[in-house]
Structure formats: structure tokens, C-alpha cells
C-alpha positions, 0 to 999 in steps of 0.5 A: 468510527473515523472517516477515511481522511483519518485512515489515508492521513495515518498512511501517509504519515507512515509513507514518510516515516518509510521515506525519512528512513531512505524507503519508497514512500508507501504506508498502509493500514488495515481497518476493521470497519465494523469498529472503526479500529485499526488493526494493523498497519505498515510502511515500505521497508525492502531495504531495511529488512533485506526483503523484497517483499516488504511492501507497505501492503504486505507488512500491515497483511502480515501484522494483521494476520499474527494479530487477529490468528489468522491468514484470512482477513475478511471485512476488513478495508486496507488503505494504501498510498499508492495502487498496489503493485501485481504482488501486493494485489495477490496478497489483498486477493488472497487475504480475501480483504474486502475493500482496498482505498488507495490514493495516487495511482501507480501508472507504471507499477499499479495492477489494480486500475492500471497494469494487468487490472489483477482483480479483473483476471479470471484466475483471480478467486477475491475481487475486493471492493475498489476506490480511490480515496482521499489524497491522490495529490499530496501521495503523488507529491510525496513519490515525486519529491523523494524520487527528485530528492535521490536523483539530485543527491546521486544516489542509485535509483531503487527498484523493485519497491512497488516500481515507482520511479517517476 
């Protein structure tokens, strides 16, 4: 069984894959504790897929469920780059993920210890176990660099992808 470093050093890896690509810097991976093994992961792609749903959280939730058959995904742990967005929240919330890590905070966009704190609502049925894990900062340089680098090179700013912009 790995330690969280490795799990939140594979996401990251995955956040630059997704910002090599033109993607918000955001990668996921979901971790069968129990085993060590990581069953799924995923990267942002709402450009590429044409999707504004494609959130690094929910691409690893959607791999994760065709692979185990099933929409629930208890016991297993995500690690996430960035605090999840309020649509992600609902998605962890309604795989019934049972432990979320996540790096750098999102004091704009996050809802999970910032924002409207979605697992602290009542109409929220699964409250995951919550941490922030290792590599806030280099998560946090990661977002800050992409989102310099766009703005010197002029292109459009992107929106929607789990509203980081700095």
C-alpha cells in the first residue's frame, strides 16, 4: 500500500498532463485504500471533450464506476489537486466516496471547506471524510503559472473549469 504523497504526486502529474494540453490544471485519482490500488483516475478536459462536465473529479468517478459496475463507490478515497467545485461535491456526495484529499484550496471556486461547504448542507445525504493532503503549494504554483502563462500569451481566459482564475 502507497502513502498519500504517491497518490497526490500521481494527480498532479495528471494536472500537468491536463495543462500541457491547454486544460485547467486539475487531476484526480480515485484509491482503494484497502489495497493500495488505484482504480481510477482522471485529468480536467472540458475543452477537448466538448464537455463542461469533464472535471478531473468526475472523469476518475465515471472511469471508476464502468470499472468496479457500479455507481456507488464506497470506500474508496479521491485525491484531487484543487478543493472541488460545488458540481464535483454532488458527484463524490452521490458516489458516496468515503474520503476526499485534496491539495491547494480553491477560495473562489471550492465547496467543500470554502464556498457553500456542500458537505456541511443539510440536504446533503453523504458527508465524506475530508483532508487537505500533501502539495497545496506546488498545486497552487502549478494553477497560478498556467493562468500567468494564458494571460501573457493573450489567449481568452477559461471559465467554467472548476472556476479558478486566480
Amino acid at each position: 500500500m502507497s502513502d498519500k504523497s504517491t497518490y497526490m504526486r500521481r494527480a498532479l502529474e495528471l494536472a500537468e498532463e491536463a495543462a500541457a494540453a491547454g486544460e485547467v490544471p486539475v487531476g484526480a485519482v480515485l484509491v482503494d485504500p484497502e489495497t493500495g490500488d488505484i482504480i481510477a483516475e482522471g485529468r480536467n478536459g472540458p475543452i477537448e471533450r466538448h464537455d463542461a462536465t469533464a472535471h478531473a473529479e468526475i472523469v476518475a468517478i465515471r472511469a471508476a464506476s464502468i470499472i468496479l459496475e457500479n455507481y456507488r463507490l464506497m470506500g474508496l478515497h479521491l485525491y484531487t489537486t484543487l478543493e472541488p467545485c460545488t458540481m464535483c461535491a454532488g458527484a463524490i456526495a452521490n458516489a458516496r466516496i468515503e474520503r476526499i484529499i485534496f491539495a491547494a484550496e480553491d477560495v473562489k471556486g471550492g465547496a467543500v471547506t470554502n464556498g457553500i461547504k456542500f458537505f456541511e448542507q443539510p440536504t446533503c445525504h453523504w458527508h465524506p471524510e475530508v483532508e487537505q493532503g500533501p502539495f497545496a503549494e506546488e498545486s497552487s504554483a502549478l494553477l497560478q503559472s498556467f493562468f500567468r502563462a494564458r494571460r501573457k500569451s493573450g489567449k481568452p481566459q477559461i471559465t467554467g473549469d472548476n472556476n479558478q482564475s486566480e
